[in-house]
Backbone as CSV, one residue per row, in Angstrom:
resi,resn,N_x,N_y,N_z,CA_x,CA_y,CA_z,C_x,C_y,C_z
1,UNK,0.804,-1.193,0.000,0.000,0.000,0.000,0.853,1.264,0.000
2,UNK,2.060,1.186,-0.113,2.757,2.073,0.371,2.830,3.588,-1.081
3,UNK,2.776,2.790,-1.809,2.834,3.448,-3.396,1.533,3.611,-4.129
4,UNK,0.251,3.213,-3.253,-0.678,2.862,-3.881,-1.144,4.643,-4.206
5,UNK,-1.845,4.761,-5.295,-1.949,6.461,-5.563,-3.129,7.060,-5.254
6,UNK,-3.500,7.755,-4.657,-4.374,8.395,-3.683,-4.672,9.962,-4.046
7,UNK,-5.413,10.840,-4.379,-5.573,12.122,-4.987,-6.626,12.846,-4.173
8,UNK,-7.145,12.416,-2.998,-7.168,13.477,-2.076,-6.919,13.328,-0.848
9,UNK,-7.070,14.266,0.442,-6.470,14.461,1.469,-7.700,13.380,2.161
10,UNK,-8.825,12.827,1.999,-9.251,11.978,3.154,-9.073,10.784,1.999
11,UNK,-9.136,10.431,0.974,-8.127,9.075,0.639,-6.603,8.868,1.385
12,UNK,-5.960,9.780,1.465,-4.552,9.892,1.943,-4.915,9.296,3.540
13,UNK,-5.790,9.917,4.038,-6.104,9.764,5.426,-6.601,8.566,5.802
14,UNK,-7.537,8.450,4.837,-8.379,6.591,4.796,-7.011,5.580,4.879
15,UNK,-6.036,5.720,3.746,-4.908,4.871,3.439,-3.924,4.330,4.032
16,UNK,-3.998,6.014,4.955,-2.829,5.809,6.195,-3.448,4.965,7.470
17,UNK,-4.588,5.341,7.620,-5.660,3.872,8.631,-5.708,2.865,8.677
18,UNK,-5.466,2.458,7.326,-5.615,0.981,6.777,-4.300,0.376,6.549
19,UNK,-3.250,1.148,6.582,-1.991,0.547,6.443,-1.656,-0.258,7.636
20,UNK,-1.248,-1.766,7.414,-0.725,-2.857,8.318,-2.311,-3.413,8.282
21,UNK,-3.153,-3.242,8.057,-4.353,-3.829,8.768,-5.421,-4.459,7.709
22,UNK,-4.943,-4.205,6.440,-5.596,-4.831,5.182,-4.084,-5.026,3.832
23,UNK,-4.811,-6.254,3.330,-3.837,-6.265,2.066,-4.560,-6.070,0.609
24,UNK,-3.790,-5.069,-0.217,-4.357,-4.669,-1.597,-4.254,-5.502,-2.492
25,UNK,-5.924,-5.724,-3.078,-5.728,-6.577,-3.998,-6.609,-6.050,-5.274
26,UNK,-5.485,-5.497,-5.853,-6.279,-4.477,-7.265,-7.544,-5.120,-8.195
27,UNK,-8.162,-4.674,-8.305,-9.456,-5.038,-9.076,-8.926,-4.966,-11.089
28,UNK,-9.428,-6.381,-11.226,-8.842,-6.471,-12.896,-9.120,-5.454,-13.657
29,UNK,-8.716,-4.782,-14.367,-9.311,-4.042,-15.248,-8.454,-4.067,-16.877
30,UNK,-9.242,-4.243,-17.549,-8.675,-4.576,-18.672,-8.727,-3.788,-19.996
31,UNK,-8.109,-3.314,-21.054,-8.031,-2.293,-22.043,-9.631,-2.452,-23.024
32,UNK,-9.883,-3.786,-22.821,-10.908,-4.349,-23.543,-11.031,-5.294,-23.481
33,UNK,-12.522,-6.400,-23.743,-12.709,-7.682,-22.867,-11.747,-8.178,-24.006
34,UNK,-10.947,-9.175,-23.232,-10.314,-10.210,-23.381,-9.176,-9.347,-24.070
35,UNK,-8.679,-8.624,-23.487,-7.379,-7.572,-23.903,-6.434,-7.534,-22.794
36,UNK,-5.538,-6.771,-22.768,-4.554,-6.390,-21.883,-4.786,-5.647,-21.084
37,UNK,-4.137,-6.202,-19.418,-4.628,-5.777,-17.963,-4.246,-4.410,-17.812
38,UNK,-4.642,-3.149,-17.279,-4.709,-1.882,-17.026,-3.845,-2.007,-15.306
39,UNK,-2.553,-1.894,-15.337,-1.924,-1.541,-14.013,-2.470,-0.754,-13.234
40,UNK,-2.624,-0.568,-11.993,-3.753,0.510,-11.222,-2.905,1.867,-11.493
41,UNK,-1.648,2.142,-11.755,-1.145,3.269,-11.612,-1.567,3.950,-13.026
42,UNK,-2.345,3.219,-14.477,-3.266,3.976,-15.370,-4.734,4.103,-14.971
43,UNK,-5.298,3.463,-14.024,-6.706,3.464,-13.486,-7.315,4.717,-13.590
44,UNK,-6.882,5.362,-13.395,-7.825,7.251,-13.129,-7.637,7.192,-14.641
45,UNK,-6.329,7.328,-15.530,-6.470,7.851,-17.267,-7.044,6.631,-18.185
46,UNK,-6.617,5.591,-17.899,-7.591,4.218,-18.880,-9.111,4.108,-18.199
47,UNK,-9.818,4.726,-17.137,-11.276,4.395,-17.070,-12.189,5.740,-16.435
48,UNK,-11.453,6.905,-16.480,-12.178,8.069,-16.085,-13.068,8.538,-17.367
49,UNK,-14.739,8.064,-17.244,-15.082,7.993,-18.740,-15.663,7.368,-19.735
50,UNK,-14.882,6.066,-19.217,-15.208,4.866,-20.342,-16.226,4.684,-19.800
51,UNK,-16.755,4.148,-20.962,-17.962,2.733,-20.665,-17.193,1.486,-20.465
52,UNK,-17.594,0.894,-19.467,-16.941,-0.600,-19.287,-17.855,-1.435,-19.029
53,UNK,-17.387,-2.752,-19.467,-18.171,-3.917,-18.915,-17.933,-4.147,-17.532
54,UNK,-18.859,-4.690,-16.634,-18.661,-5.112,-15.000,-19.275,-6.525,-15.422
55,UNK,-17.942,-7.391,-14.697,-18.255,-8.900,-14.758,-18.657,-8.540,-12.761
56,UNK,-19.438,-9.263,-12.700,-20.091,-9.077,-10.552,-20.181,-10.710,-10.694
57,UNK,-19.970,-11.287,-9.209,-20.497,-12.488,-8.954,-21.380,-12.066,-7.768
58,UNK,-22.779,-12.644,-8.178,-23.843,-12.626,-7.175,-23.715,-13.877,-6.473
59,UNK,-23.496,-13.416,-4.637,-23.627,-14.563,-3.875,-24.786,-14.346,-3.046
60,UNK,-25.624,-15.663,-2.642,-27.584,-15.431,-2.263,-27.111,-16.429,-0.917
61,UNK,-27.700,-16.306,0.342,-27.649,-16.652,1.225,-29.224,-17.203,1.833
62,UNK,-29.202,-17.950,1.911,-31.416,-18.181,2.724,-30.879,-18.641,4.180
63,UNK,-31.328,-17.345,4.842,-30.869,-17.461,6.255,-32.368,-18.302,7.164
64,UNK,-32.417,-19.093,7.355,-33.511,-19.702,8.253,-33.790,-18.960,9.543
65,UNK,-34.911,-19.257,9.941,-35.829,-18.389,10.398,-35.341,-18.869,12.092
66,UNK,-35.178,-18.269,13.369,-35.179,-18.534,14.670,-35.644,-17.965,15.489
67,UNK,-35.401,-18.830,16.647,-36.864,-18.681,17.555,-37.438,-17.195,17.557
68,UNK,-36.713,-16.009,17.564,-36.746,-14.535,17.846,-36.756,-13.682,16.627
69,UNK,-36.847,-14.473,15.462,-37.166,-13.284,14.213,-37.633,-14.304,13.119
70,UNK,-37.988,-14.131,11.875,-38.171,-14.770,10.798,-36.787,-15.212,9.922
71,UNK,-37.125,-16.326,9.168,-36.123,-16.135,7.946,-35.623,-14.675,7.342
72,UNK,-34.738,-14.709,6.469,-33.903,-13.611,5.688,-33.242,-14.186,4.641
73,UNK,-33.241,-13.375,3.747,-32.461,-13.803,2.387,-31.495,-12.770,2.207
74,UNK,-30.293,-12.573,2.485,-29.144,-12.563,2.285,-27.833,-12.270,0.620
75,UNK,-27.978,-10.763,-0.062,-27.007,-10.999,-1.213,-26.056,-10.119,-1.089
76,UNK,-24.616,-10.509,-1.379,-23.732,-9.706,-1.869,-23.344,-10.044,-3.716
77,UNK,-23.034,-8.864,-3.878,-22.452,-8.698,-5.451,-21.036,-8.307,-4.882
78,UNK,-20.174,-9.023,-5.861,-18.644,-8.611,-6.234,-18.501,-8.115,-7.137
79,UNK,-17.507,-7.240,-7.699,-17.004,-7.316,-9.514,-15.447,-7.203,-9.003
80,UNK,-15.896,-8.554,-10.283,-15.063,-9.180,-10.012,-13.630,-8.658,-11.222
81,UNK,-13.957,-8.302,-12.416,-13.374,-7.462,-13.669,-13.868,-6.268,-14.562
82,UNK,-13.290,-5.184,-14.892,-13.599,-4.758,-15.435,-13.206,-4.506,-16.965
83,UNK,-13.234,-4.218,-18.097,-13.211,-4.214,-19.529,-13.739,-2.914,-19.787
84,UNK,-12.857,-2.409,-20.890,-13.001,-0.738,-21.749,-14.279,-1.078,-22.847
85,UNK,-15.546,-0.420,-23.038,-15.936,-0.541,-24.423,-15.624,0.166,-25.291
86,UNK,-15.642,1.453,-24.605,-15.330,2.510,-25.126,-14.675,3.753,-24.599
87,UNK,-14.074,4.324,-24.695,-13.057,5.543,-24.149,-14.168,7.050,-24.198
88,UNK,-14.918,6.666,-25.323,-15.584,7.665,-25.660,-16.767,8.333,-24.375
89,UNK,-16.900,9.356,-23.842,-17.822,9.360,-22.346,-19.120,8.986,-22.906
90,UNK,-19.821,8.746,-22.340,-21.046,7.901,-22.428,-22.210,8.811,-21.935
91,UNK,-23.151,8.757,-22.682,-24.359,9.827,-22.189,-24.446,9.116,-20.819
92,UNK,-25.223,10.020,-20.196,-25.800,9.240,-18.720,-27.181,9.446,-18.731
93,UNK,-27.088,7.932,-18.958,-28.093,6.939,-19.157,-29.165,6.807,-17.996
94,UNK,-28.690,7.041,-16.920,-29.674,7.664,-15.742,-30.211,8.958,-15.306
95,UNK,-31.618,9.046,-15.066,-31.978,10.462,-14.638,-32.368,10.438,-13.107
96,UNK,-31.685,9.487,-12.604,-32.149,9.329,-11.368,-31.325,8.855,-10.725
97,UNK,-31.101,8.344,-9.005,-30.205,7.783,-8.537,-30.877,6.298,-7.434
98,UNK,-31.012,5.252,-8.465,-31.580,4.407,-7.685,-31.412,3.816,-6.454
99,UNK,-32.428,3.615,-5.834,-32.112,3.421,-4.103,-32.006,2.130,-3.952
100,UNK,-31.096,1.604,-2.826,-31.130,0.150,-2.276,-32.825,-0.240,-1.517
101,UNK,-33.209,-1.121,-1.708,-34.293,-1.404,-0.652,-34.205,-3.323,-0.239
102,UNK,-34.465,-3.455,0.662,-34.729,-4.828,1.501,-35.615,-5.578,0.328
103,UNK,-34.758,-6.799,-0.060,-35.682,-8.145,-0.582,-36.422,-8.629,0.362
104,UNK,-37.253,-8.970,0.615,-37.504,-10.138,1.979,-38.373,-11.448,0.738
105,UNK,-38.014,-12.792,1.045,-37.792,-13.517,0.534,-39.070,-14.528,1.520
């Protein structure tokens, strides 16, 4: 973490917290699917912009129900890679900012 590149003063601050106490493990990112890997030290200039593909692995959990509450269903998403489509900026495609809400299952 020591070199890892950081561009503002509470990243700098977050970084210095976390040093000794987590290990970095850069997220793939690639020039284009099935192309050549993007080193994190081009990350801000190869994807500030692009459209990219997000590969996520959805993991689903069915938590059973005990004596003091009901069942729960349980998801995390990863992404796991990312891929360039295009360099070109991308309209934004959203006019809104969609909210998280509770599955209950």
């Amino acid at each position: 973490m020591e070199n890892w590149p950081v561009y503002s003063n509470e990243g700098q601050e977050a970084l210095h917290e976390m040093r000794g106490r987590f290990r970095v493990v850069p997220l793939p990112a690639y020039d284009k699917p099935g192309g050549d890997i993007i080193p994190p030290s081009r990350y801000c200039a190869a994807l500030k912009g692009a459209v990219v593909e997000v590969a996520v692995a959805l993991t689903y959990w069915d938590i059973p129900p005990r004596a003091d509450q009901g069942g729960r269903s349980a998801f995390a998403a990863d992404i796991e890679r990312l891929a360039v489509l295009s360099q070109e900026t991308a309209p934004c495609l959203l006019k809104f900012v969609p909210s998280l809400r509770a599955l209950h299952g």
